[in-house]
TORKOL-4160 file (C-alpha; in steps of 0.2 Angstrom, whole numbers, padded with zeros to 4 digits, m for minus):
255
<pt num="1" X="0668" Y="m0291" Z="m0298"/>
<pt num="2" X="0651" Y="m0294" Z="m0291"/>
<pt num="3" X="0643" Y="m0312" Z="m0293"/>
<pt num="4" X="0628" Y="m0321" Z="m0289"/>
<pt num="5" X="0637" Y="m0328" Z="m0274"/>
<pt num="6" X="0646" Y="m0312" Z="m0268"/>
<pt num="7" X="0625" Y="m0302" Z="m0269"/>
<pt num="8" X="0619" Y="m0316" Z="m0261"/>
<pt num="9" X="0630" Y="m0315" Z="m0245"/>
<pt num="10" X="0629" Y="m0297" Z="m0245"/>
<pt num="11" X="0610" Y="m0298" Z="m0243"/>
<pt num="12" X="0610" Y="m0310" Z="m0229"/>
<pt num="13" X="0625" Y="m0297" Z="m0220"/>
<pt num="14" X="0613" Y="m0283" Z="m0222"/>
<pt num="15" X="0597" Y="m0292" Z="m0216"/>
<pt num="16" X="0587" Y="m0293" Z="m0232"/>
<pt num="17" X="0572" Y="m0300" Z="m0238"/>
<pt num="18" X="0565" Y="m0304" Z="m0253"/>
<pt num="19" X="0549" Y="m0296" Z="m0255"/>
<pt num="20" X="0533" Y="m0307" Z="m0257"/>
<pt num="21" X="0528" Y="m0307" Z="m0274"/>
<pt num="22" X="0508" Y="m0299" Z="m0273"/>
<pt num="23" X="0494" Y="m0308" Z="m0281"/>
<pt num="24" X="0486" Y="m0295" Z="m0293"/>
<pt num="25" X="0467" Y="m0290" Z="m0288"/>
<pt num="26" X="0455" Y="m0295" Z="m0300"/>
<pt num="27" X="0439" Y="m0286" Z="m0303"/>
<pt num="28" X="0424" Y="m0293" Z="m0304"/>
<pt num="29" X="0409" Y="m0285" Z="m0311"/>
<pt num="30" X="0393" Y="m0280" Z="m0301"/>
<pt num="31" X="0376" Y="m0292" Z="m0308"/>
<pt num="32" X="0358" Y="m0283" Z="m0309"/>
<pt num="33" X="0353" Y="m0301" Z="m0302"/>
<pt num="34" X="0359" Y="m0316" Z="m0295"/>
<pt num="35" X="0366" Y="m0328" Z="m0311"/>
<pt num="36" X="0366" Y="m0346" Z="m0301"/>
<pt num="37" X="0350" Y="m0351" Z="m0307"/>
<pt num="38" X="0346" Y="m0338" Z="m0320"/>
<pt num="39" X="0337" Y="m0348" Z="m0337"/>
<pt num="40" X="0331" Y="m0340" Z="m0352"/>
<pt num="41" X="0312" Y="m0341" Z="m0354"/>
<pt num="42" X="0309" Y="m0332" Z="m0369"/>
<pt num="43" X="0319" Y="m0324" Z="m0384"/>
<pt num="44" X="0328" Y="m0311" Z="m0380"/>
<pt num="45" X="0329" Y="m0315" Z="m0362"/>
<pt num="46" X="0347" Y="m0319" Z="m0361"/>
<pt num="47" X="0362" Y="m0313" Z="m0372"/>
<pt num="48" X="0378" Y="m0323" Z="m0367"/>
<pt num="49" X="0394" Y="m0315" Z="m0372"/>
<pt num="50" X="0410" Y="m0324" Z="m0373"/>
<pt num="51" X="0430" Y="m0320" Z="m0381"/>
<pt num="52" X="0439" Y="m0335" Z="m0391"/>
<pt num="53" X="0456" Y="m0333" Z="m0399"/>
<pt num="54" X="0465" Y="m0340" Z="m0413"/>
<pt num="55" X="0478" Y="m0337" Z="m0425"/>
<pt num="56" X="0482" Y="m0330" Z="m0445"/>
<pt num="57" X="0496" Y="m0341" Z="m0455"/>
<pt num="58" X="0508" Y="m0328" Z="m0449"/>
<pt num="59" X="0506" Y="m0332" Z="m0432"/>
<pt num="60" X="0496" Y="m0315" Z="m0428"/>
<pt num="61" X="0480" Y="m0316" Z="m0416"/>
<pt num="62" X="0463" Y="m0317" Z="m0420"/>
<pt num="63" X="0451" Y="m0313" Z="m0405"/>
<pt num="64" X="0433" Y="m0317" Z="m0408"/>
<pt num="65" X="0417" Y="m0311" Z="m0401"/>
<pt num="66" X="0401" Y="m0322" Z="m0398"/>
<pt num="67" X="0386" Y="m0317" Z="m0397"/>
<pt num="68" X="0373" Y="m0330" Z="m0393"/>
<pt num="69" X="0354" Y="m0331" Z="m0387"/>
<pt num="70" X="0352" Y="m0344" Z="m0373"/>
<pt num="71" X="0332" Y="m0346" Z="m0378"/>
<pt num="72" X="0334" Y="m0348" Z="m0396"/>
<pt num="73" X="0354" Y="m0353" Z="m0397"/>
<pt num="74" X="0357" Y="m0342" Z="m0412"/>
<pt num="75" X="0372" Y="m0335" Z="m0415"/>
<pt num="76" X="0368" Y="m0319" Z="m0416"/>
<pt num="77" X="0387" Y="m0310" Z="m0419"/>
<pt num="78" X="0401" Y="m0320" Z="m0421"/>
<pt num="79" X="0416" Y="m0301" Z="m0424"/>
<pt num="80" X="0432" Y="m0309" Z="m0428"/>
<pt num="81" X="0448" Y="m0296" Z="m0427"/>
<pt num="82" X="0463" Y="m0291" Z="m0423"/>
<pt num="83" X="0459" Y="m0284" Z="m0407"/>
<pt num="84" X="0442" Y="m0283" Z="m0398"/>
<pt num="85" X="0440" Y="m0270" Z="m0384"/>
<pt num="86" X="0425" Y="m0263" Z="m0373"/>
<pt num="87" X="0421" Y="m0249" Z="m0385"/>
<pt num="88" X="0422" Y="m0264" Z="m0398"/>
<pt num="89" X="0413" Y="m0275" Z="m0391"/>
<pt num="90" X="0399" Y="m0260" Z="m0386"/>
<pt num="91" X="0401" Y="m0255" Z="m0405"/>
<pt num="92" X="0396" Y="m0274" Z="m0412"/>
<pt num="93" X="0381" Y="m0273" Z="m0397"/>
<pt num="94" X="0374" Y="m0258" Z="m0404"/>
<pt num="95" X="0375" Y="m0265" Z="m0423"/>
<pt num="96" X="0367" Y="m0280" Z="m0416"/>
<pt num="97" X="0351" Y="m0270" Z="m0411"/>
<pt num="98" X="0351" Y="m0258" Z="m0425"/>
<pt num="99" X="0351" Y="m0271" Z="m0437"/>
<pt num="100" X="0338" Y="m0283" Z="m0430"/>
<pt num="101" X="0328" Y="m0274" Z="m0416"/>
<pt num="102" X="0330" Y="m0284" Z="m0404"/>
<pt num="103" X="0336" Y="m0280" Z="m0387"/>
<pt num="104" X="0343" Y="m0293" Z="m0373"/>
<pt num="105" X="0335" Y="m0291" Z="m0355"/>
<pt num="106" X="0351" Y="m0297" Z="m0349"/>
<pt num="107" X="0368" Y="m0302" Z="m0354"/>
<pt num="108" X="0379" Y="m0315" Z="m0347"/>
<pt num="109" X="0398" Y="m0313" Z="m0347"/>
<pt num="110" X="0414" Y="m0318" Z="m0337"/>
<pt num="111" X="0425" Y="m0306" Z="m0328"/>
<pt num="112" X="0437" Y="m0302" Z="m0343"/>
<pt num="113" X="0444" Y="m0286" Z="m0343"/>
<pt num="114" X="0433" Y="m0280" Z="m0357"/>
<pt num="115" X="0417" Y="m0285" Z="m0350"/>
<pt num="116" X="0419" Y="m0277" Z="m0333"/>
<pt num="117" X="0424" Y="m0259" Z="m0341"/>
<pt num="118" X="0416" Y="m0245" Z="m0337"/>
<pt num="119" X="0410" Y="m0245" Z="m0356"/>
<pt num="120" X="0400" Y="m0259" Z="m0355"/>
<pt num="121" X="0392" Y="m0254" Z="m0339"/>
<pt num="122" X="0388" Y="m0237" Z="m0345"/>
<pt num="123" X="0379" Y="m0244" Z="m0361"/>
<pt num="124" X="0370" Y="m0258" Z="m0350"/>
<pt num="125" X="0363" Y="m0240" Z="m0338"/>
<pt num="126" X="0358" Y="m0232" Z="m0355"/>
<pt num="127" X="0349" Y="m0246" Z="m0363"/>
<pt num="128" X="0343" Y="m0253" Z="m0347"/>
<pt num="129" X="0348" Y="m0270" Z="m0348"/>
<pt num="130" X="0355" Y="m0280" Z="m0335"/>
<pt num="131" X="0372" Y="m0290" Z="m0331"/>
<pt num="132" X="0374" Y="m0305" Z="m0324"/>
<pt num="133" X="0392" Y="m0311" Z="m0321"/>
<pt num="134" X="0398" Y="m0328" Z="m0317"/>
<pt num="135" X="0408" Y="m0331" Z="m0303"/>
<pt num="136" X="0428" Y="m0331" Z="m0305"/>
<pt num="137" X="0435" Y="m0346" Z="m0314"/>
<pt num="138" X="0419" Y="m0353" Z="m0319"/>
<pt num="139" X="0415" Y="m0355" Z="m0336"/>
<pt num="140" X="0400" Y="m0369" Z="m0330"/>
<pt num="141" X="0389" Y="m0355" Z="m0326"/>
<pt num="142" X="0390" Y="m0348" Z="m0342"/>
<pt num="143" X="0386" Y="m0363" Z="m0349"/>
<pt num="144" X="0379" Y="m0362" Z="m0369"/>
<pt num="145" X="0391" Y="m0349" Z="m0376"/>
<pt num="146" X="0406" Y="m0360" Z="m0370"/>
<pt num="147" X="0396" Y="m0377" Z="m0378"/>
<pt num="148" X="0394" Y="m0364" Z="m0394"/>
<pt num="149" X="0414" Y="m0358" Z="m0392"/>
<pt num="150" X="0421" Y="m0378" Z="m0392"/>
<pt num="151" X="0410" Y="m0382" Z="m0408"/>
<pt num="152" X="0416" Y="m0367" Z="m0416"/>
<pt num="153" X="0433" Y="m0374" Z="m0412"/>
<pt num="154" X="0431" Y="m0392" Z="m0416"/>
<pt num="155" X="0421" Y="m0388" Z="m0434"/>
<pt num="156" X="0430" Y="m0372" Z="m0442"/>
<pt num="157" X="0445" Y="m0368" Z="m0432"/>
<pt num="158" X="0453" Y="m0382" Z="m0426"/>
<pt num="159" X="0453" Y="m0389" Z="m0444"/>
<pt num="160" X="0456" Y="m0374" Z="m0455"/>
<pt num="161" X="0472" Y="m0361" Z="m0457"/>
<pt num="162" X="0466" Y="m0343" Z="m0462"/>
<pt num="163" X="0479" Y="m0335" Z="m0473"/>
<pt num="164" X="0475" Y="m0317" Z="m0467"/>
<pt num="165" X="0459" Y="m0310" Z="m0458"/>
<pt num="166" X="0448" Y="m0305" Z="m0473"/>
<pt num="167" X="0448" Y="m0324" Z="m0473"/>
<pt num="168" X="0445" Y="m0329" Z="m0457"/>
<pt num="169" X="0429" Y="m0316" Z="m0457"/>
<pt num="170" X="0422" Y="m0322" Z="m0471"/>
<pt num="171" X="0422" Y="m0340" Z="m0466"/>
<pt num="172" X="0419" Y="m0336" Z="m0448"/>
<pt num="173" X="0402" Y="m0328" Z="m0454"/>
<pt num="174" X="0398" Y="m0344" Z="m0467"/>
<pt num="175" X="0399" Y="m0353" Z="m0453"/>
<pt num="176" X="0387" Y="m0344" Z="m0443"/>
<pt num="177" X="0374" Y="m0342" Z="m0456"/>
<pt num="178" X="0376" Y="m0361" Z="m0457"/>
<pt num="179" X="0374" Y="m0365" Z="m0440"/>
<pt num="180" X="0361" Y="m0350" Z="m0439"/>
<pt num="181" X="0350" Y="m0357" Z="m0453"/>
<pt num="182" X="0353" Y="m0376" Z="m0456"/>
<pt num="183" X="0358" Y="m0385" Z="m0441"/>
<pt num="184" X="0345" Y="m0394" Z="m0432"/>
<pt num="185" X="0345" Y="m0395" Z="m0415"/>
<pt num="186" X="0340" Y="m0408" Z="m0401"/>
<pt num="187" X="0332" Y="m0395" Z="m0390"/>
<pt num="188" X="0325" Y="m0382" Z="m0404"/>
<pt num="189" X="0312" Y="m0399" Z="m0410"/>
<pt num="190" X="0325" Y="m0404" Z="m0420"/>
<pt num="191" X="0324" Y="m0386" Z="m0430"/>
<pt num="192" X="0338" Y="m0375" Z="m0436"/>
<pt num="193" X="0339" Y="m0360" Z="m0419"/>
<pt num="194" X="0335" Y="m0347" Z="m0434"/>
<pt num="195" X="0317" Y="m0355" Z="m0439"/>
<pt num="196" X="0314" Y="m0361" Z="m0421"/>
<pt num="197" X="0316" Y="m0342" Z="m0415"/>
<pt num="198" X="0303" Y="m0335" Z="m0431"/>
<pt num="199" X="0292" Y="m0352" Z="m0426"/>
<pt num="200" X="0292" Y="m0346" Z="m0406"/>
<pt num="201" X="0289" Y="m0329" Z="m0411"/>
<pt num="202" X="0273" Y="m0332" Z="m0420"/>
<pt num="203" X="0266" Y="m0344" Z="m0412"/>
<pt num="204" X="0266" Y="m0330" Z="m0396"/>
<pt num="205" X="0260" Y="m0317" Z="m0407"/>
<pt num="206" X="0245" Y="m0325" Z="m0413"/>
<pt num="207" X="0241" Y="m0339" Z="m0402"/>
<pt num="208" X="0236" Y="m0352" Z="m0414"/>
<pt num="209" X="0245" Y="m0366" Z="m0420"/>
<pt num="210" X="0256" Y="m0364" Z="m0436"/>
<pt num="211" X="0261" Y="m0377" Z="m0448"/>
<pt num="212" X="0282" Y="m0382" Z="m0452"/>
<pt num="213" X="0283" Y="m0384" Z="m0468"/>
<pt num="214" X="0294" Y="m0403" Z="m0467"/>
<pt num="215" X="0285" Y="m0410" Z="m0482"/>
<pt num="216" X="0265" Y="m0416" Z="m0484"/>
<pt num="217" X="0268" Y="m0434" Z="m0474"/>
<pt num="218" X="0279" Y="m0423" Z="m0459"/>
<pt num="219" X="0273" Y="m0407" Z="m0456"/>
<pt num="220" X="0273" Y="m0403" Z="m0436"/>
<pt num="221" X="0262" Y="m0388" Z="m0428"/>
<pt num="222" X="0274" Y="m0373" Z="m0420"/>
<pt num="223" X="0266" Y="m0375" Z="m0404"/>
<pt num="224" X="0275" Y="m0392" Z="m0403"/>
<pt num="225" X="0292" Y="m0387" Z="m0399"/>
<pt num="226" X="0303" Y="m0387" Z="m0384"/>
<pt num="227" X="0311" Y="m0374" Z="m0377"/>
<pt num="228" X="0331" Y="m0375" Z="m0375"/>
<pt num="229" X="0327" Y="m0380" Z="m0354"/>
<pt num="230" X="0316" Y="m0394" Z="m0360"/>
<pt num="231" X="0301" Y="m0384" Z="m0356"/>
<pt num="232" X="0288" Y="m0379" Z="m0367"/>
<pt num="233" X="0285" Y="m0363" Z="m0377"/>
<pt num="234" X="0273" Y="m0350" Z="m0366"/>
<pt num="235" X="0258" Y="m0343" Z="m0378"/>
<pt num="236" X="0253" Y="m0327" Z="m0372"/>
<pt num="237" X="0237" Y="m0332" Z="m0361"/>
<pt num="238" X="0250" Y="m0341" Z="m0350"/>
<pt num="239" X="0246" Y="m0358" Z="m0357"/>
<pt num="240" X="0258" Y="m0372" Z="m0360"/>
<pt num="241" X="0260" Y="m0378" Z="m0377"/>
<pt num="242" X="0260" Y="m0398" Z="m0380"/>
<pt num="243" X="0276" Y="m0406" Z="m0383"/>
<pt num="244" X="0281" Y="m0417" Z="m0398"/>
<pt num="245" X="0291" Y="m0434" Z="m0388"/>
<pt num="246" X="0295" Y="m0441" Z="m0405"/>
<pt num="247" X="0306" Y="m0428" Z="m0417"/>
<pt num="248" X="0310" Y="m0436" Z="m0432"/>
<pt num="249" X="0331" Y="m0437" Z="m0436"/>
<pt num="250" X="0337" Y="m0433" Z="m0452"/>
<pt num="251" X="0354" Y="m0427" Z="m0450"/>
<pt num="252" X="0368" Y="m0424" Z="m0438"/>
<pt num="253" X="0362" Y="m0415" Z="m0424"/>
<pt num="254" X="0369" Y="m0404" Z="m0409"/>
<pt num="255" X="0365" Y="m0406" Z="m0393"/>
């Protein structure tokens, strides 16, 4: 008969030891420039990418991918799935620029598993955009996409239980096009991020001062609006625009 008392004295006879458990190695990823200090100046600039998880009735996972400009704050993907891998992820990136033309100068990510993959450096070589990778453990320095992540979880996941994944997509994408479109937001001039990134982006094409349309008695000129560091949109000719110190309040706002 062999017990747990009758092992253990055999093992000290013998001389034995129990071998140290190993701390596996993590792998970090490699950043094109130094991410401490790095702020978005313009739109574009700066794509932060973050995972969230959730769950179906059934108990099954739902991961979640977000996308989001730190300039402009738009929410630019939001992919809700089963799973979410590098090719997936690189898939969704893609589709972002072939649907809207825009391509990120940078991306800032953790050091999950699927962001360090050798997929995601290959497409950040081919389209020449560079990484920047926050430091082990600290979520801080990837600080919009985690302040977008815990509204998303306060607002539409937290509070709602998705009978299957066609329904979870299609709320997950009503939500965004909400937030996208509708939510004013302190640092945007009180503006939805959607009409403060198509107000930026005219006023810097053309230079001139364009009119929001907030009704006769309330209108406020594009060059007026503050940037998400509390700077001031840049025009072209490297000027500064003026601020507006006083945004009216209308509705609930996030900050």
């Amino acid at each position: 008969m062999v017990n747990r008392k009758r092992v253990q004295r055999l093992w000290r006879e013998e001389g034995l030891r129990v071998p140290r458990r190993r701390r596996k190695r993590q792998r970090t990823g490699e950043s094109a420039v130094p991410g401490q200090r790095l702020r978005a100046q313009r739109p574009d600039h700066v794509w932060a990418l973050d995972f969230q998880f959730d769950q179906t009735a059934d108990g099954r996972v739902l991961k979640l991918l977000h996308v989001v400009d730190e300039f402009t704050r738009e929410a630019l993907e939001i992919r809700c799935e089963r799973r979410i891998d590098a090719d997936h992820t690189v898939r969704r990136l893609d589709w972002i620029i072939e649907t809207t033309g825009r391509i990120p100068e940078l991306i800032r990510c953790d050091n999950g598993p699927e962001l360090t993959a050798n997929a995601i450096r290959d497409w950040c070589r081919f389209s020449r955009t560079g990484a920047v990778f926050i430091e082990p453990g600290s979520p801080w320095q990837n600080p919009f996409v985690e302040s977008f992540g815990s509204r998303i979880r306060d607002e539409l996941l937290g509070v709602e239980q998705f009978s299957c994944l066609a329904e979870a997509k299609v709320m997950v994408e009503d939500w965004r096009q909400d937030y996208n479109h509708h939510r004013p937001h302190s640092a945007l001039a009180m503006m939805a991020p959607a009409r403060f990134a198509a107000a930026w982006r005219e006023a810097a094409a053309t230079g001139k001062l364009a009119t929001i349309d907030r009704g006769a008695a309330n209108a406020a000129p594009v060059a007026s609006l503050r940037s998400p560091l509390r700077g001031f949109a840049p025009r072209d000719d490297g000027t500064t625009l003026h601020p507006n110190h006083h945004p009216p309040l209308s509705q609930q706002v996030d900050r």
